[in-house]
Each structure stands twice: as structure tokens, then as C-alpha cells.
N, CA, C and O atoms as a CHARMM CRD file, in Angstrom:
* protein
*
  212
    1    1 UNK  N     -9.20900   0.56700 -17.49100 PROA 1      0.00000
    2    1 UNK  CA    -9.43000  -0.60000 -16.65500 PROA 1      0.00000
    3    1 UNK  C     -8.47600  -0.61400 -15.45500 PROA 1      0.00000
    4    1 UNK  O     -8.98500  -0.85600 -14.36000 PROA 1      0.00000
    5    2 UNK  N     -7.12900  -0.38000 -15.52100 PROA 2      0.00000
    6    2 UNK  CA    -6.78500  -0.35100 -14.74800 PROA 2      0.00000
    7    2 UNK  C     -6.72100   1.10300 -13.63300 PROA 2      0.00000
    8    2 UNK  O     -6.22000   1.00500 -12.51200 PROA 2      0.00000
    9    3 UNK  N     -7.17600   2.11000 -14.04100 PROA 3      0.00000
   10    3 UNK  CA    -7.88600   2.67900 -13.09900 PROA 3      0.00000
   11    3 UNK  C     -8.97800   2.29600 -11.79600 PROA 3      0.00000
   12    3 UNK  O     -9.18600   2.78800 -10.68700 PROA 3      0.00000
   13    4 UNK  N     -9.49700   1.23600 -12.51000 PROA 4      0.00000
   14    4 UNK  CA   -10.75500   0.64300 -12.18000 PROA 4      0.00000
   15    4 UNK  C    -10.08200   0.15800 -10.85400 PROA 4      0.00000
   16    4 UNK  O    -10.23800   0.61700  -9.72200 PROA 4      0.00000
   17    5 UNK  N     -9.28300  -0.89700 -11.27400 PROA 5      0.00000
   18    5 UNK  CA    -8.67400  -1.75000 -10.28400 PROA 5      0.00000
   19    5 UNK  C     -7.76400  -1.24100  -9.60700 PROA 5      0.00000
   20    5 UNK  O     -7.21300  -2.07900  -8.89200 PROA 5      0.00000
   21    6 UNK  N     -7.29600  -0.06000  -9.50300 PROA 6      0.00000
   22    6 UNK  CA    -6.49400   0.97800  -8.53000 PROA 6      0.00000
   23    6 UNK  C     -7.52900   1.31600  -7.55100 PROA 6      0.00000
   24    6 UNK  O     -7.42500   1.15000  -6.33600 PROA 6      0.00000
   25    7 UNK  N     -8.61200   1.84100  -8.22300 PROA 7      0.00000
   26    7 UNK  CA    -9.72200   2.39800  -7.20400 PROA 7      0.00000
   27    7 UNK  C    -10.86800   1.27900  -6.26800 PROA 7      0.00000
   28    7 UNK  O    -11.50000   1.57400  -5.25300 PROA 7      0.00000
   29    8 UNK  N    -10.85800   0.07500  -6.94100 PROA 8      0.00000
   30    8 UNK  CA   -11.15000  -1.06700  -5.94000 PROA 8      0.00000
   31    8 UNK  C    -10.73600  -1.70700  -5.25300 PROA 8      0.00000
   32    8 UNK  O    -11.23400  -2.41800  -4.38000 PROA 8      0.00000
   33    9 UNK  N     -8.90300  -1.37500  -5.84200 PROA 9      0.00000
   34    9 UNK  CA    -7.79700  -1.99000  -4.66800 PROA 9      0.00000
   35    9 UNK  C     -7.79700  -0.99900  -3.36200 PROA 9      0.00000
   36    9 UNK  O     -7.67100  -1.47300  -2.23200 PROA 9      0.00000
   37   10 UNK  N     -7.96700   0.60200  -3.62100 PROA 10     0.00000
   38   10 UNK  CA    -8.10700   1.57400  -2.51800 PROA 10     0.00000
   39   10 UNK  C     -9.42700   1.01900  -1.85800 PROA 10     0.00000
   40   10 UNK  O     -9.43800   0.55100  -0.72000 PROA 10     0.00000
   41   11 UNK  N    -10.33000   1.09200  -2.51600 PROA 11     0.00000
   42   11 UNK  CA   -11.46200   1.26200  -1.90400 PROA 11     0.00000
   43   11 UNK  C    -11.59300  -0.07200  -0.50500 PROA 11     0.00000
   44   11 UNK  O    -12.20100   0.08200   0.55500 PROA 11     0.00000
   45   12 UNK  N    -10.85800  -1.26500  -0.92400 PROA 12     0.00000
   46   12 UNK  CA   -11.32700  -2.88500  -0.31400 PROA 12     0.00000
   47   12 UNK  C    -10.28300  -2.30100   1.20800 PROA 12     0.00000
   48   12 UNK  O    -10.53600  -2.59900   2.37600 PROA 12     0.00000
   49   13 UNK  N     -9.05900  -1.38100   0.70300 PROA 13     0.00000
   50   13 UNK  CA    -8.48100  -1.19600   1.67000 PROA 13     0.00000
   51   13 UNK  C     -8.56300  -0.46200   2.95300 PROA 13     0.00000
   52   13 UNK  O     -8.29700  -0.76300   4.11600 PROA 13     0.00000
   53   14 UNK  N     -9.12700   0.85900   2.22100 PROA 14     0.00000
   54   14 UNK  CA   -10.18900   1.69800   3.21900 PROA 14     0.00000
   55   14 UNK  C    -11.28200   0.52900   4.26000 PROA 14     0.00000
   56   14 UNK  O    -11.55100   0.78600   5.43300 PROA 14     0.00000
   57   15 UNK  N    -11.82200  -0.82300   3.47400 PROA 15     0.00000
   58   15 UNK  CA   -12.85400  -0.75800   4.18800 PROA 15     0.00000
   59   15 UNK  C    -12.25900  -1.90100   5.41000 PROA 15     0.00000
   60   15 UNK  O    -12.54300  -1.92800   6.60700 PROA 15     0.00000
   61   16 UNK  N    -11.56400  -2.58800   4.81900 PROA 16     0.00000
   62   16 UNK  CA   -10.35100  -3.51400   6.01200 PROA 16     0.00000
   63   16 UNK  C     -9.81700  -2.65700   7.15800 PROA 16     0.00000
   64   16 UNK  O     -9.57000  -2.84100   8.35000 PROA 16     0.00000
   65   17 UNK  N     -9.73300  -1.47400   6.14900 PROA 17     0.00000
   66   17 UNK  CA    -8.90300  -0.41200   7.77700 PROA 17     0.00000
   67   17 UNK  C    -10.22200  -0.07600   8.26100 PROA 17     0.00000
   68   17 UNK  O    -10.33700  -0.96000   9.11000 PROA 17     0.00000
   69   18 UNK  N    -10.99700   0.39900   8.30000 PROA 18     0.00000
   70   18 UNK  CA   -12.61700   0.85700   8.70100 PROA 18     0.00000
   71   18 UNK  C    -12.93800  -0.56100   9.78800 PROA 18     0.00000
   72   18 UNK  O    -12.92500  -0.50800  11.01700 PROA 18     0.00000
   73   19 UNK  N    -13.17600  -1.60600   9.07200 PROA 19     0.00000
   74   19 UNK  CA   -13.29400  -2.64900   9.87400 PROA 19     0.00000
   75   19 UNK  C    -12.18600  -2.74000  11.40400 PROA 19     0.00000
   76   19 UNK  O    -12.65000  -2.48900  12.51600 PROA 19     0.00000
   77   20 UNK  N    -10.96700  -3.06600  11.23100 PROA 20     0.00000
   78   20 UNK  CA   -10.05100  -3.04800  11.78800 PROA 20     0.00000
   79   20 UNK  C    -10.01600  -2.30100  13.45000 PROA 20     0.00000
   80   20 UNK  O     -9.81600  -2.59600  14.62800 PROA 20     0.00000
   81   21 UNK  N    -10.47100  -0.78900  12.28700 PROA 21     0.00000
   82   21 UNK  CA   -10.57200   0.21700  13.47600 PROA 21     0.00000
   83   21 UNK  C    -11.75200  -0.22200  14.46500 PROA 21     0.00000
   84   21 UNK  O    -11.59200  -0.14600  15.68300 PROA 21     0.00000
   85   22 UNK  N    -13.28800  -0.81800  13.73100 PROA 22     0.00000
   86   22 UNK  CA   -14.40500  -1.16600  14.84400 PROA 22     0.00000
   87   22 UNK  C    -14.01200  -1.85500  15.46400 PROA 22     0.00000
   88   22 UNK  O    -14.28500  -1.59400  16.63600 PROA 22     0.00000
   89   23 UNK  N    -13.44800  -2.70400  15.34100 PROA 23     0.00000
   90   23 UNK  CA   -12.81800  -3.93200  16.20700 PROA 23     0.00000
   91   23 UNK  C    -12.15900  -3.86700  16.96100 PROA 23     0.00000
   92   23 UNK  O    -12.36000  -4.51200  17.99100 PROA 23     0.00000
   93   24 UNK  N    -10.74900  -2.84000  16.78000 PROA 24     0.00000
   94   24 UNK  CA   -10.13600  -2.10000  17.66000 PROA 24     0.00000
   95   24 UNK  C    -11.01200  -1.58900  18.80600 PROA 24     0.00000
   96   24 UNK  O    -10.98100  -2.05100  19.94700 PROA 24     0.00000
   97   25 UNK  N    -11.82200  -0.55500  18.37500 PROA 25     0.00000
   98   25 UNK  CA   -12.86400   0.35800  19.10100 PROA 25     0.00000
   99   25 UNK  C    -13.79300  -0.25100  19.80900 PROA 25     0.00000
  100   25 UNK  O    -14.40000   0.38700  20.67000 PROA 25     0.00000
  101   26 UNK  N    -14.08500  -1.66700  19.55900 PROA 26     0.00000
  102   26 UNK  CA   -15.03100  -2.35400  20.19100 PROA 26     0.00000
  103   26 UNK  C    -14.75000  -2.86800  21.55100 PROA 26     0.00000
  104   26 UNK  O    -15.43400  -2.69800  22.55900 PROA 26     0.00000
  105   27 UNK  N    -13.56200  -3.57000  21.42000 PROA 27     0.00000
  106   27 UNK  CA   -12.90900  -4.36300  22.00100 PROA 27     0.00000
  107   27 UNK  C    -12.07700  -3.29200  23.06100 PROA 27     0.00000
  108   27 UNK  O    -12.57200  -3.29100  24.18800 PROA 27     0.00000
  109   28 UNK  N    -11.13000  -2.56400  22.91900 PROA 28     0.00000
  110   28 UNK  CA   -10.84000  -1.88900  23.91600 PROA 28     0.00000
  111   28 UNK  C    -10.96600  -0.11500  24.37700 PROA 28     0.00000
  112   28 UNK  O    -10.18200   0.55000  25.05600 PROA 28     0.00000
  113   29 UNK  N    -12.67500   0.42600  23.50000 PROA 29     0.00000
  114   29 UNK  CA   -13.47000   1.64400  23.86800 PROA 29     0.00000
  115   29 UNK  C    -14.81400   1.17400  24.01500 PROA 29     0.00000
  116   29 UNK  O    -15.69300   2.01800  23.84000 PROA 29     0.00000
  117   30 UNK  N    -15.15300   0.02500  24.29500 PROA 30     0.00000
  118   30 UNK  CA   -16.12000  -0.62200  24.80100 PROA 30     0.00000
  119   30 UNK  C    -17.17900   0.38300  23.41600 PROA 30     0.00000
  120   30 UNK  O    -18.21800   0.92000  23.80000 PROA 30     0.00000
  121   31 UNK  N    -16.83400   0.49000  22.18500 PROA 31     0.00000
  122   31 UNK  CA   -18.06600   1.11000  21.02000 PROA 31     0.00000
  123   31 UNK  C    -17.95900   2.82000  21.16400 PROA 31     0.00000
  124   31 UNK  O    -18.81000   3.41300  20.50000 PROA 31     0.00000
  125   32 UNK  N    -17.20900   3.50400  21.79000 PROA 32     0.00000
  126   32 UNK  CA   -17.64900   4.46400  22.02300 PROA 32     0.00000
  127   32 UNK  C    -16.99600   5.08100  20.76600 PROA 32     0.00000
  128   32 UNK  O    -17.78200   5.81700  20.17000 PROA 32     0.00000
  129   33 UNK  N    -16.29200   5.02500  20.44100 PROA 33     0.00000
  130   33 UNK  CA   -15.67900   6.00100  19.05200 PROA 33     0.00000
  131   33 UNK  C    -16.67800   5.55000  17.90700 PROA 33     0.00000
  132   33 UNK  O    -17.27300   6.27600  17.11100 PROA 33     0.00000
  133   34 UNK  N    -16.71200   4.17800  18.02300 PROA 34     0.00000
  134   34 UNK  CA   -17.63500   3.42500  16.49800 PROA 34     0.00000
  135   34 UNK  C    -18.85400   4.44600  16.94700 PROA 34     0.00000
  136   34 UNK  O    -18.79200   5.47300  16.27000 PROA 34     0.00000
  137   35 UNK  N    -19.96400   4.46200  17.91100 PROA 35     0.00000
  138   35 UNK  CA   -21.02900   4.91600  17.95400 PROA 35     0.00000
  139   35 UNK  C    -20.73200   6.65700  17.63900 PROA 35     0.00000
  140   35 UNK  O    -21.59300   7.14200  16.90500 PROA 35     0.00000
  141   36 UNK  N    -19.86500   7.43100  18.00100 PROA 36     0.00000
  142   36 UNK  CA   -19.47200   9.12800  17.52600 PROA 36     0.00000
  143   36 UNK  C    -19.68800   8.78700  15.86000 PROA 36     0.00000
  144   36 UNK  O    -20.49900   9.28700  15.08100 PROA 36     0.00000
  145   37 UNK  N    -18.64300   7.73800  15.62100 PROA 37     0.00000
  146   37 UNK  CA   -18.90300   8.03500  13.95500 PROA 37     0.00000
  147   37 UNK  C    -19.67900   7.57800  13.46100 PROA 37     0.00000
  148   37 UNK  O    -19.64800   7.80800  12.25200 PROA 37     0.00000
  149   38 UNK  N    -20.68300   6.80700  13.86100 PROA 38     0.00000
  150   38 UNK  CA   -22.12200   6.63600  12.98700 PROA 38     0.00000
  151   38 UNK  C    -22.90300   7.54000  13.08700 PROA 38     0.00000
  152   38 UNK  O    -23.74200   7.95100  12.28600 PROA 38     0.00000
  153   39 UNK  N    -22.53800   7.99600  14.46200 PROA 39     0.00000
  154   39 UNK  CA   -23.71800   9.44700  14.54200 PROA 39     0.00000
  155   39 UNK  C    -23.42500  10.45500  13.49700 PROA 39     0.00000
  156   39 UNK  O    -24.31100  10.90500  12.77100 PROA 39     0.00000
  157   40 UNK  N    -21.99800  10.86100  13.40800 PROA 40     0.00000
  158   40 UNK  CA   -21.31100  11.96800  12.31500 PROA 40     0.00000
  159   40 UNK  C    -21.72500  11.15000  11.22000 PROA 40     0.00000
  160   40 UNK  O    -21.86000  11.99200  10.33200 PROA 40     0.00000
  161   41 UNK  N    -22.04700   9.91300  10.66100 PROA 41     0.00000
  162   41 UNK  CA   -22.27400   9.68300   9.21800 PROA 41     0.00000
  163   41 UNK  C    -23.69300   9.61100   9.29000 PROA 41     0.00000
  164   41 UNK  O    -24.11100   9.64500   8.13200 PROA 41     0.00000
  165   42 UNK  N    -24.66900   9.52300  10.13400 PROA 42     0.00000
  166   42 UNK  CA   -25.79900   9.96500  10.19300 PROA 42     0.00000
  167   42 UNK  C    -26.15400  11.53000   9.70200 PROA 42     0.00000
  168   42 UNK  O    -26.86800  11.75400   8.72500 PROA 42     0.00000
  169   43 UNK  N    -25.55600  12.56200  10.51400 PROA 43     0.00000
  170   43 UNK  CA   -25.46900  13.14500  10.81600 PROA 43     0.00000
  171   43 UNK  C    -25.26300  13.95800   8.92900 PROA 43     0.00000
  172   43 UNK  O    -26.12000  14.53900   8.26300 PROA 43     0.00000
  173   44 UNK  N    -24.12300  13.72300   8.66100 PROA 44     0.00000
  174   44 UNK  CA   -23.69200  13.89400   7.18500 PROA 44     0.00000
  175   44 UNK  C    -24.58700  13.81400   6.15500 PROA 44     0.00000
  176   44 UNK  O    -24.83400  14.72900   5.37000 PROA 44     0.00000
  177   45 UNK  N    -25.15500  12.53700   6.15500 PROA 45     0.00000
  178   45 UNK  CA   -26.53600  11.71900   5.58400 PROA 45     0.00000
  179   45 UNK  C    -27.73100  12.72300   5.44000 PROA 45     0.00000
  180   45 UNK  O    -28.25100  13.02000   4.36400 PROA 45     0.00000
  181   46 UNK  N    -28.08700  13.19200   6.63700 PROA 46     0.00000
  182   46 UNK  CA   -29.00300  13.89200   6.81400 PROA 46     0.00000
  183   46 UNK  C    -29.03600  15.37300   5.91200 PROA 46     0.00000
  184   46 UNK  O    -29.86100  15.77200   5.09000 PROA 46     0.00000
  185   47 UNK  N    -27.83000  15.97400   6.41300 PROA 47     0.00000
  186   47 UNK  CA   -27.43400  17.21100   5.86700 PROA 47     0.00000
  187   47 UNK  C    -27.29600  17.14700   4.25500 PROA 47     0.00000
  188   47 UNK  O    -27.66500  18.20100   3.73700 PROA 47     0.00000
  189   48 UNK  N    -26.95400  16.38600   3.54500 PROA 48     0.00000
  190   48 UNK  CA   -26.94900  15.76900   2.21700 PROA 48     0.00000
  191   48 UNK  C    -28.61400  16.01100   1.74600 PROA 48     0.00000
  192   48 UNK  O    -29.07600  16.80500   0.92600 PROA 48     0.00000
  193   49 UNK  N    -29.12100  15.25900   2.38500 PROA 49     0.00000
  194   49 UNK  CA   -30.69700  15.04000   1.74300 PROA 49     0.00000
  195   49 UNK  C    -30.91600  16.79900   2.52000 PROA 49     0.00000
  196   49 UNK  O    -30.67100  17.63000   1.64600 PROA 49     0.00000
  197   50 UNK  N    -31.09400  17.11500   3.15400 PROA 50     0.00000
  198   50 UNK  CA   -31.42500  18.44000   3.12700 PROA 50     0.00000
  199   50 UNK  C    -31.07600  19.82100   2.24500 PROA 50     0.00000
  200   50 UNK  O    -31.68800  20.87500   2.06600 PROA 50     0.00000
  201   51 UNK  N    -29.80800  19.30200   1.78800 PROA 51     0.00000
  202   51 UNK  CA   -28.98500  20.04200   0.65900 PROA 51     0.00000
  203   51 UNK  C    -29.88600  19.81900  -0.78200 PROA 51     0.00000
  204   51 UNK  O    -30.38400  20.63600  -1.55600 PROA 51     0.00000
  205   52 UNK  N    -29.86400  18.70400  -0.77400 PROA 52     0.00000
  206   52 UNK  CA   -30.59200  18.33600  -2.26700 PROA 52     0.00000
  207   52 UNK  C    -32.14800  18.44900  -2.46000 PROA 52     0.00000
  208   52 UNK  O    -32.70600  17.79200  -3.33800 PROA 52     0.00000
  209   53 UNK  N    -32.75600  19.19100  -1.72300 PROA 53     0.00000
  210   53 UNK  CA   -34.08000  19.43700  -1.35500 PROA 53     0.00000
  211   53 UNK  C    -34.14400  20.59900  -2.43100 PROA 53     0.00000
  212   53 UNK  O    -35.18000  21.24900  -2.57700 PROA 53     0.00000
């Protein structure tokens, strides 16, 4: 169990910093880094389902 809650305490933190960073990125790269990395997790996404084919 408390594994559990090590890995949901990482995980909530990753996504606060993730957030953080769009906001950052929004606000003074007018989106341009946020939009690179959706494309690369698109991008990832894709290659995944092509792998598992």
C-alpha cells in the first residue's frame, strides 16, 4: 500500500509540474513548446499502435 501512495504522490507531482510548465509555455512562448510536445506525444502514440499491430 504504501508503494501505492509513493507512486500517486510521484505521479500528482509530475502532473502539477506538466501543468506548471503549460502555463509557463503559454504565457511567455505564446504555446510553442506545449504544441512540439503534443505533437512528440502524438507522434509516440502513433508509433505504439503501429508497434502493436
Amino acid at each position: 500500500m504504501a508503494r501505492l501512495d509513493r507512486a500517486m504522490r510521484g505521479l500528482v507531482v509530475f502532473a502539477l509540474l506538466f501543468a506548471l510548465g503549460a502555463v509557463i509555455d503559454a504565457v511567455y512562448f505564446k504555446g510553442r513548446h506545449l504544441d512540439d510536445a503534443q505533437k512528440a506525444l502524438f507522434g509516440l502514440t502513433s508509433l505504439k499502435h503501429q508497434i502493436g499491430r
